[in-house]
C-alpha positions as CSV (number, residue, x, y, z in Angstrom):
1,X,-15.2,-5.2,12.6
2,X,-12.4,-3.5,14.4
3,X,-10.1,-6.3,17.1
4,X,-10.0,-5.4,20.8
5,X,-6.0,-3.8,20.9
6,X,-4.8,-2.9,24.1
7,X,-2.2,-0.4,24.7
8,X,0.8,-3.2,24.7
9,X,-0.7,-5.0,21.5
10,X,-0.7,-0.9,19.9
11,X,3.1,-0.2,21.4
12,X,4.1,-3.4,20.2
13,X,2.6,-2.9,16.3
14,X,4.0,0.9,16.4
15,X,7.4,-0.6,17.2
16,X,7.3,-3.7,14.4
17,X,5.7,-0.7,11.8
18,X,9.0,1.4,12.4
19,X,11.4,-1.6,12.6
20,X,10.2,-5.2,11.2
21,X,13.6,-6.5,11.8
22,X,13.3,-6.7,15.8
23,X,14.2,-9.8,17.3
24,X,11.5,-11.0,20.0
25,X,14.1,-9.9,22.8
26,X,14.6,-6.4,21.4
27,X,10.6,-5.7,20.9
28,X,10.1,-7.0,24.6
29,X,12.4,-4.7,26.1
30,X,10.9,-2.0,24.1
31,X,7.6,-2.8,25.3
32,X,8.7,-4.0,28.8
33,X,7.3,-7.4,28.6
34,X,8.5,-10.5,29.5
35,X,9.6,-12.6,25.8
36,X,7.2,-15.7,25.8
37,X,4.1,-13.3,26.5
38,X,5.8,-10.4,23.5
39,X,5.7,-13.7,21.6
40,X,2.0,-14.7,22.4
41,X,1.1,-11.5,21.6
42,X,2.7,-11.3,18.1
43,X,1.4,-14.4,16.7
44,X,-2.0,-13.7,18.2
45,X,-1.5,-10.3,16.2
46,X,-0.4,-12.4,13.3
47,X,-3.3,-15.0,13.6
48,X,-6.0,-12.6,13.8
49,X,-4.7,-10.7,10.8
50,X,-3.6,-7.4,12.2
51,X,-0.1,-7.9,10.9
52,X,-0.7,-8.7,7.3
53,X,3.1,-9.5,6.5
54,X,6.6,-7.9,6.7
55,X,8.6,-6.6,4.3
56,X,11.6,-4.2,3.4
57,X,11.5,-0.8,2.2
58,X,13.1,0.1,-0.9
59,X,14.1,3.2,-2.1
60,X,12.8,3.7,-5.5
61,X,14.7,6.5,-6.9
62,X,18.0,4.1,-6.0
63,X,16.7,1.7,-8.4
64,X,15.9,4.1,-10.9
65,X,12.2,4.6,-10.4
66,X,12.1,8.1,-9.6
67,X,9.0,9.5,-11.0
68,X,5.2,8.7,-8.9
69,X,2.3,8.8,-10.8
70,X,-1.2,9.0,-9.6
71,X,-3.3,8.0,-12.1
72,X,-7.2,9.2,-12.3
73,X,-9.3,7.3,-14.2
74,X,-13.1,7.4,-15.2
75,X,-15.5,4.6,-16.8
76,X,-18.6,4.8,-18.0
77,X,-18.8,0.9,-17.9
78,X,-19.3,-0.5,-14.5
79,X,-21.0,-3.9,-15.3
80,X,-19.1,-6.7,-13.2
81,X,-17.3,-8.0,-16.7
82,X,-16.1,-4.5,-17.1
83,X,-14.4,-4.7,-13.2
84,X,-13.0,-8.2,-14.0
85,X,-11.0,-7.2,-16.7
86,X,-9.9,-3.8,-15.3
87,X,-8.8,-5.8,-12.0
88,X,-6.9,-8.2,-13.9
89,X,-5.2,-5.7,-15.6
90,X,-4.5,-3.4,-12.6
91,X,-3.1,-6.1,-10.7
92,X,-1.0,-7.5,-13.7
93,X,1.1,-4.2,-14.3
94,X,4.2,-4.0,-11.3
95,X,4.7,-0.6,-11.8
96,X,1.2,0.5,-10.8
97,X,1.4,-0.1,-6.6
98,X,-2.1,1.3,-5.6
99,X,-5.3,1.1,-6.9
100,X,-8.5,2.7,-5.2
101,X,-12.1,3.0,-6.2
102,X,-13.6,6.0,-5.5
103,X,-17.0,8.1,-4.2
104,X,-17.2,11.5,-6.1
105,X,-16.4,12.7,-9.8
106,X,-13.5,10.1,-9.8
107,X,-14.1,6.2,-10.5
108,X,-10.4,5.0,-9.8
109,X,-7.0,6.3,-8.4
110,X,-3.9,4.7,-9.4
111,X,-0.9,5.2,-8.0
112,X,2.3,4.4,-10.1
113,X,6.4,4.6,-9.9
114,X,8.3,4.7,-13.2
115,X,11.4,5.8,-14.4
116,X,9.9,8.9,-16.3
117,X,7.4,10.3,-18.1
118,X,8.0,8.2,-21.4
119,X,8.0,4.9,-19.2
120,X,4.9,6.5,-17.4
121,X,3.3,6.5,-21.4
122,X,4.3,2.9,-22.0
123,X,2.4,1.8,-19.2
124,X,-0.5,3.8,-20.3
125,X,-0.8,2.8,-23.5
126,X,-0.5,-0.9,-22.1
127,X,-3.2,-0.1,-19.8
128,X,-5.7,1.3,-22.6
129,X,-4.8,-1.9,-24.8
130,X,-5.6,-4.2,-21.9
131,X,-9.2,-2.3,-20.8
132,X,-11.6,0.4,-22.3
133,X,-11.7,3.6,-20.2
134,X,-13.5,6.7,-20.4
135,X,-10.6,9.2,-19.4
136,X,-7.6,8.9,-17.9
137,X,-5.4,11.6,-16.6
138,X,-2.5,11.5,-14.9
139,X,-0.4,14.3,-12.0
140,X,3.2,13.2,-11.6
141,X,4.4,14.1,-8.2
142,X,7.1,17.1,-8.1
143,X,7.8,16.3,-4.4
144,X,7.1,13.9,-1.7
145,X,6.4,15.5,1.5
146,X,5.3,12.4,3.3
147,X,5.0,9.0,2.5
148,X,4.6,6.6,4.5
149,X,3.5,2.9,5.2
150,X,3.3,3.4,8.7
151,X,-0.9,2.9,9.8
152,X,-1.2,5.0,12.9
153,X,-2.0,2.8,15.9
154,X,-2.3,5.7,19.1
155,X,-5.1,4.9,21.2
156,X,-8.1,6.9,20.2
């Protein structure tokens, strides 16, 4: 169920969402309100588990990890010791940073950064050693036209 935001609590996520680093003083000026009741509002935020945690963004291809992978997988097992194991694994492998189930033709989306296409092979033949899957193919991304981590918070 969706939280009652008003249009301070949305002005106030938009500016933490672009910069995380803001000091209480900066984000109340930005949102022209007064630094205990900015303060009140972020913890509430914090509290109620709208803001789920900061963090920094890094640049992958600076650290060598240039290549995105999504992933597209398809089982023909879906009994719940099946999911355990596939979700163990999933969540064991760094490099994979997304993983979605899916309505439609498609059982599971991964979405992966590597170095290249030969790291992007180790990790699949970890991932196939780990849990049994049906078919697995795999797009690597030629350009990114947008990415971002930013969840849009504009009043409806």
């Amino acid at each position: 169920m969706a939280l009652e935001i008003d249009e301070i609590d949305r002005r106030l996520l938009g500016e933490l969402q672009r910069d995380g680093t803001l000091s209480v003083d900066q984000l109340s000026e930005r949102v022209s309100l007064s630094r205990n009741a900015c303060w009140r509002r972020v913890k509430r935020l914090e509290e109620d588990g709208v803001i789920t945690g900061r963090v920094a963004l890094v640049d992958a291809d600076k650290l060598g990890l240039g290549l995105s992978v999504f992933i597209l997988v398809r089982t023909s097992n879906h009994d719940p010791d099946w999911l355990q194991k596939f979700r163990s694994a999933v969540t064991g492998f760094p490099e994979i940073t997304g993983v979605y189930r899916m309505s439609g033709d498609l059982d599971y989306v991964l979405r992966a950064r590597v170095a290249d296409v030969k790291a992007y092979d180790r990790l699949y033949q970890r991932l196939i050693a780990k849990v049994a899957l049906s078919d697995v193919s795999a797009s690597f991304v030629m350009e990114e036209i947008k990415e971002t981590t930013v969840v849009p918070v504009e009043l409806r």
